[in-house]
Structure formats: C-alpha cells, structure tokens
C-alpha positions in Angstrom: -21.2 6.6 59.3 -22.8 8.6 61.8 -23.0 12.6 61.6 -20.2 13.2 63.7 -17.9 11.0 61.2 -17.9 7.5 63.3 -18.1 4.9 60.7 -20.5 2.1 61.6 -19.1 -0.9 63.1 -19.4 -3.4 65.9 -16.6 -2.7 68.4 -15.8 -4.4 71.6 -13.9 -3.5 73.7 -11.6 -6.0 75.8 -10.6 -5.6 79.4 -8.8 -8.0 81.4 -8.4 -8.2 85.0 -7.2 -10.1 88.0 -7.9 -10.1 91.2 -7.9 -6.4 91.0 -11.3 -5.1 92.3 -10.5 -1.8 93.6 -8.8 -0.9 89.9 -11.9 -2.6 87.9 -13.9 -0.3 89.9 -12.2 2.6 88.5 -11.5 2.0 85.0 -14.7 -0.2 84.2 -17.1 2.6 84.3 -15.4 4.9 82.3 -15.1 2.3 79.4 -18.8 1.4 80.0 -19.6 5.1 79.0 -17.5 5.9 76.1 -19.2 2.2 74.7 -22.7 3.4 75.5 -21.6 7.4 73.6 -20.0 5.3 70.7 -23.1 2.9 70.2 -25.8 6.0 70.9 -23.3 8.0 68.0 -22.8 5.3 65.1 -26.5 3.4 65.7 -23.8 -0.2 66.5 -24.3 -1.4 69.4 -20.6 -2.3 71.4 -19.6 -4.2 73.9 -17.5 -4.6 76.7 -16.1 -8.2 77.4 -14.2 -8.5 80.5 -12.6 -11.0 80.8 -11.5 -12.5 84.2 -8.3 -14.6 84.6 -8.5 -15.4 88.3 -9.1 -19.1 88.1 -11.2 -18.5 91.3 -13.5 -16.2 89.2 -13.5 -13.4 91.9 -14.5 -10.8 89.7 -17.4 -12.1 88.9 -20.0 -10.7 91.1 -18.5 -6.9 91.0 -18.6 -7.8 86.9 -22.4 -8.7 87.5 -23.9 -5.6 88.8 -22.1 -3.5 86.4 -24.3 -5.6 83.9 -27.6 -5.3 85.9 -27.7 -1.5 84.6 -25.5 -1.7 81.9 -26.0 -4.5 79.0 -23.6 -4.1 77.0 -21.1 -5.6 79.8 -20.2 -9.3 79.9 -18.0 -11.4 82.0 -15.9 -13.9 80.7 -13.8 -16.0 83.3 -11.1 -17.7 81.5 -9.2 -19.7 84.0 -5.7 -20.4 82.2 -2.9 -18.5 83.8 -1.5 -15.8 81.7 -2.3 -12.5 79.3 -1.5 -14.6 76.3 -4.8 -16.6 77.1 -6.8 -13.9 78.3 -6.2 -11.9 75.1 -6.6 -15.0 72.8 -10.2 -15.7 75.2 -11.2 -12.2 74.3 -10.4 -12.6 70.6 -12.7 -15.7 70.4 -15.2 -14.2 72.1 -15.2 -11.0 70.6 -16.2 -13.6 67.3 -19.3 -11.2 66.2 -17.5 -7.8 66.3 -15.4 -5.9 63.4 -13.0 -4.0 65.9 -11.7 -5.1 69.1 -9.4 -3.0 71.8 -7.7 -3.9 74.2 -7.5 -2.0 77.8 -6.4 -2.9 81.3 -7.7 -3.1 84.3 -5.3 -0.9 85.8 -5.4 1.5 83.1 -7.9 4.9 82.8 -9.4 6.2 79.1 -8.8 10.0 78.4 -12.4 11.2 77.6 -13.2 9.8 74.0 -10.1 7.4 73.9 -12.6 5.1 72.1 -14.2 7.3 69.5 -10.8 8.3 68.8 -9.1 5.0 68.7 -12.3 4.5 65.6 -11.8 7.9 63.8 -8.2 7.3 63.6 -8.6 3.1 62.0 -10.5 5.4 59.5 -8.7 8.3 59.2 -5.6 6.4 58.5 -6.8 3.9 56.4 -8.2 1.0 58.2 -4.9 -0.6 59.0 -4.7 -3.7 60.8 -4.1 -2.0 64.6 -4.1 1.1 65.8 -2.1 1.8 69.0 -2.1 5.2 71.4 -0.4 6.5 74.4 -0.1 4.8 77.6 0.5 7.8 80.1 1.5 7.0 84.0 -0.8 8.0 86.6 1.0 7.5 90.1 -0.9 6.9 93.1 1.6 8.5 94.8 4.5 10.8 93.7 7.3 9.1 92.6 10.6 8.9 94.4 13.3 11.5 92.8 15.4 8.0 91.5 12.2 6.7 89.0 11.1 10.4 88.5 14.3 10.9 87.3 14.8 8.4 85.0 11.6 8.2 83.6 10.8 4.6 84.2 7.5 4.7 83.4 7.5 7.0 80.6 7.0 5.2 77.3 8.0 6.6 73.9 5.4 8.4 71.9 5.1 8.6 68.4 4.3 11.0 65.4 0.5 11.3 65.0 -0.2 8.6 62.0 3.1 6.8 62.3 3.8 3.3 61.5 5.7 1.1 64.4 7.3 -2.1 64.3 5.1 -3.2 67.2 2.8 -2.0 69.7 1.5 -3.0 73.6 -1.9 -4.4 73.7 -2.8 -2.3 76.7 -3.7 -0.1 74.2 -4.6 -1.5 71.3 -7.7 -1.4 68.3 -7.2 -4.3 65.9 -9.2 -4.6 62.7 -10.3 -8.4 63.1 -11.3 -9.0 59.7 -7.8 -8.5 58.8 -6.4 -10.6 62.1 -8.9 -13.3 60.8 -7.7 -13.2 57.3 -4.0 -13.4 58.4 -5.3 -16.5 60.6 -3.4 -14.7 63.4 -3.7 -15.1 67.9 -2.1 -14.4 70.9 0.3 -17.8 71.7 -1.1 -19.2 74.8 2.2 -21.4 75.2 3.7 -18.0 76.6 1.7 -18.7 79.9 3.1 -16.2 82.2 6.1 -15.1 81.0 4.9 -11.8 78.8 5.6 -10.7 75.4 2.9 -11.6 74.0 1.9 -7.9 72.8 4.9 -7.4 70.9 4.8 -11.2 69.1 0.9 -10.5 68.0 2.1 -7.2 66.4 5.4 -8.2 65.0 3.1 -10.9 63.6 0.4 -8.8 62.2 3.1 -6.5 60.3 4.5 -9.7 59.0 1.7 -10.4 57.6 1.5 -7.2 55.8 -0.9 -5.6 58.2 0.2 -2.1 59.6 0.2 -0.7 62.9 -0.3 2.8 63.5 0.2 5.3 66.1 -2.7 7.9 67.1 -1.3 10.2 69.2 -5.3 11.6 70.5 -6.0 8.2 72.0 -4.2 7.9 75.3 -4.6 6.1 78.4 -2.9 6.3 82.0 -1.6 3.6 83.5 -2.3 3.8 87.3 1.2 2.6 88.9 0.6 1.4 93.0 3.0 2.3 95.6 4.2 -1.4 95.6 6.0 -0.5 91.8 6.9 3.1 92.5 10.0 1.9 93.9 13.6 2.0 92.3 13.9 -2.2 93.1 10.6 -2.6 91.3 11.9 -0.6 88.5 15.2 -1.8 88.0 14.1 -5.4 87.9 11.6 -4.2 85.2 14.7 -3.0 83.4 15.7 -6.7 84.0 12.9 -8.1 82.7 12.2 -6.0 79.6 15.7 -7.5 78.8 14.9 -10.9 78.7 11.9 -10.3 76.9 14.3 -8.3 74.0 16.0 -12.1 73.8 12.7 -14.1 73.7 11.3 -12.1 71.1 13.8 -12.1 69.1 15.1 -16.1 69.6 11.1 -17.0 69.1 11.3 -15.7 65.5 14.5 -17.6 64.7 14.5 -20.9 63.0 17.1 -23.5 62.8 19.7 -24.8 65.7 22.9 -22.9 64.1 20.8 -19.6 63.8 19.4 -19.4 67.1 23.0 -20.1 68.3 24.2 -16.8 66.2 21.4 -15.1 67.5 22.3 -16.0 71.1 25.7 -15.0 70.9 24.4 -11.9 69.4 22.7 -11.2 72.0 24.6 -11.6 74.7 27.5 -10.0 73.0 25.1 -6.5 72.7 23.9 -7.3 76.7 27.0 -7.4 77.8 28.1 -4.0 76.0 24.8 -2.5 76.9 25.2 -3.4 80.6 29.6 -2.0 80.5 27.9 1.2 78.7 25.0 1.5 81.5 26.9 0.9 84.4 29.9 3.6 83.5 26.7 6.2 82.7 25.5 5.1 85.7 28.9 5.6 87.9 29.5 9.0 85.8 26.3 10.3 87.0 26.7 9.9 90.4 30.1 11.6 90.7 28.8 14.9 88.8 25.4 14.4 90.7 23.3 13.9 88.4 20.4 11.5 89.3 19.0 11.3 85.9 21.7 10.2 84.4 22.7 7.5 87.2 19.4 6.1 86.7 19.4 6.0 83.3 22.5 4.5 83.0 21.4 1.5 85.8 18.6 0.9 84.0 20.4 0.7 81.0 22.5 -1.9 82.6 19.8 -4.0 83.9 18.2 -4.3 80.6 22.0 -5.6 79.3 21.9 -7.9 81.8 18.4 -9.1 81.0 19.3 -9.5 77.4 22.5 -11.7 78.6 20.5 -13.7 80.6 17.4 -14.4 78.3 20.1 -15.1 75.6 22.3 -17.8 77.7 18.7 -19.7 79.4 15.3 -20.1 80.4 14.2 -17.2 82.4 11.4 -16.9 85.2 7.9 -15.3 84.1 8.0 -11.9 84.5 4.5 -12.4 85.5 5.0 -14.9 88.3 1.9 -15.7 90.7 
C-alpha cells in the first residue's frame, strides 16, 4: 500500500473500440494518465490494453503512437464481431494482472475515476466487481422529448451498495476471484448485447458481490446520430428484448422456458397497455415528461413481448 492508501496491485485497464478514432482520441489519453498517477502512486506498474474489434484493425496505427511515448499502452486487435469477444479478448490478455476495468471508447474518466474505482475494491472489502456511474455527456443539447424523459440517465446507487448486476462500461473486477469462479464473457452472444448483465449475474451467482461506488463516475459521450427520440425509443425496444434474453438464457428445461415466455410476454404486454395510456395522458395535460416516459415505457413492453415470442436482431447490428 502506498502512502496515499492505494493498495499494491497490478491493474489494467480494458478499453474497447471500433472504428471510432475521433472518440479514442479523447478518452485514450485521459486513461493513459490516471494509469501512469496510479503506477507512479502504488510502485505497480498498470496497463492499458485496447483492444480493437474492427476486423480491419484500423485502430491500429492511432493505438501505436500512443505507445511510442507511453509504454504502458498495448493494442490488441481481436477480429470476432461483438463486445462479448472483445471483453473475453481483454480478460485473457489481461492474464498477468490482479484487477481489470473495463471503459469505453466513447466514454470519458472523472479525474481519479481509477484510483477511486481501487480505494473503493478495498474500502469495501475486495468484492468480486466494483461498478460506478456512467454520466451522459451530449455533444449537442438534447431535444426537449429525450431531455425530458431522461433517456440517458441511468440509475445511481447508494455509495457501497450491492446490485444484482452492473454494465461493464464501467466496471473493476477482482480476477482472482473471476478465475476462481472459472467465469467469461459468452462469445456465442456475438452481436446481440447483454453480455454485461450475464457476466455479473454470473459472478453474484457464484457468490461474488458487486458493489456500487458512487466517487467513480464516467460520462458517456452520446453523438448527434443517438440524441434523437427514434434512436431512443428503439433503445427502449431493445433494452426490452434484452430483459427476455437474459432472463430465458438462465432457464433450463423446455416446459420452464415455456412458463418463462409466457411470463414474459404476459408482463410486456401490460407494461406496453400501462406505457402507452401514460404516454396518451401526458400529452393531453401537456406534459412531455410524462408522454415520454410512458412511450418508452411502452417500447420496452413491446421489446419484452417480442424477445419472449422469437429470435430478435442484434441490437448491435453492423
């Protein structure tokens, strides 16, 4: 343990990208430094793997010149579609470290995320993962319909909390304890997402924990492309199919998936009634944040319906 109370262990930090240069270029740096602080602090040197899931390897030059002046960068291409792979790549590669996190390349660290995200594994006990805040941070401001509804605003949690399951877009995980439980990211998931709440549904069924930290944020930059209320509301969409999938992928046996589909369906179609009569009410009194809460309420019910009934596309198509 260093003087300032950073115990000392190897961490690596994991961020995957593609085909993103002009968001690397802006979060990349930042992570660089707050590796470099952490390693000059605790006397263990870090590292940041990122890891590049463009089959064409494009970020591999821009990755390069980072690591001319900066050693403790390395690229990693890993050419299999998907963010199950790329997380699972990291994991493997990240073989020599005792903590790995998890970032974006779309997202920005608050000053000291890192340090934080370490103070906090120790301060709560060394649980299994340790997850933080994922702020938005638009590029441009956001039309009144997602401002008002919040679309992009995820639920925070009690400093030291324990969730059911966490995004690894912000993630620490302890991987002696992910070794021991024998646990990784399912690379049959390809594109379609989900793979973030599996791992950490996992990891607490193995009897690891999952805390919240409420000092270690990051801000998820959101391009002009997604600021949009179709962009949002099929998000709603697809955050409801992923609700089904997660739920049907940890139930065995013919006649208990069928219960669990009919379940589901039966909650997605109430879910969607209840959204769209919020949605209608709001409109006639004029309220915009309670029309758009109510549609997106309704598009996650219809989501759920849909990823209980079939197979539904990647939410992550290319």
């Amino acid at each position: 343990m260093d003087a300032s109370g950073a115990p000392a262990v190897r961490v690596s930090v994991g961020m995957l990208t593609f085909r993103r240069p002009d968001r690397l270029a802006i979060g990349l740096p930042e992570v660089i430094a707050q590796v470099e602080e952490l390693g000059a602090l605790t006397g263990s040197p870090g590292e940041v793997l990122v890891i590049d899931n463009d089959p064409d390897a494009s970020a591999r030059e821009d990755v390069a010149r980072y690591a001319v002046a900066h050693p403790v960068v390395r690229y990693v291409h890993e050419p299999t579609p998907g963010i199950a792979a790329a997380r699972q790549r990291c994991l493997v590669e990240a073989s020599d470290a005792d903590l790995l996190a998890f970032i974006d390349d779309d997202e920005i660290p608050d000053p000291g995320w890192l340090r934080t995200l370490v103070l906090g594994w120790q301060r709560f006990g060394r649980p299994a993962a340790l997850t933080g805040a994922i702020r938005p941070r638009y590029l441009s401001p956001p039309p009144p319909f997602v401002e008002a509804g919040g679309f992009f605003v995820r639920a925070e949690h009690p400093d030291g909390a324990e969730v059911m399951a966490a995004p690894t877009s912000n993630l620490l995980l302890d991987l002696g304890q992910v070794r021991r439980f024998g646990l990784g990211f399912d690379t049959r998931l390809g594109l379609r997402g989900g793979e973030d709440t599996i791992f950490t549904m996992q990891l607490r069924r193995a009897g690891g924990r999952v805390v919240f930290c409420t000092g270690a944020a990051v801000h998820d930059l959101v391009p002009d492309d997604r600021n949009t209320r179709a962009w949002v509301l099929r998000r709603a969409w697809h955050h409801g199919t992923n609700q089904s999938f997660v739920r049907l992928y940890f139930t065995d046996g013919t006649a208990r998936r069928l219960l669990a589909r009919a379940e589901l369906a039966a909650g997605g179609l109430a879910r969607a009634a209840v959204g769209g009569v919020q949605a209608v009410a709001g409109r006639l009194r004029g309220s915009l944040a309670e029309e758009a809460r109510g549609l997106r309420r309704h598009w996650r019910g219809r989501g759920r319906v849909a990823g209980a009934l079939a197979s539904t596309p990647a939410e992550y198509q290319r």
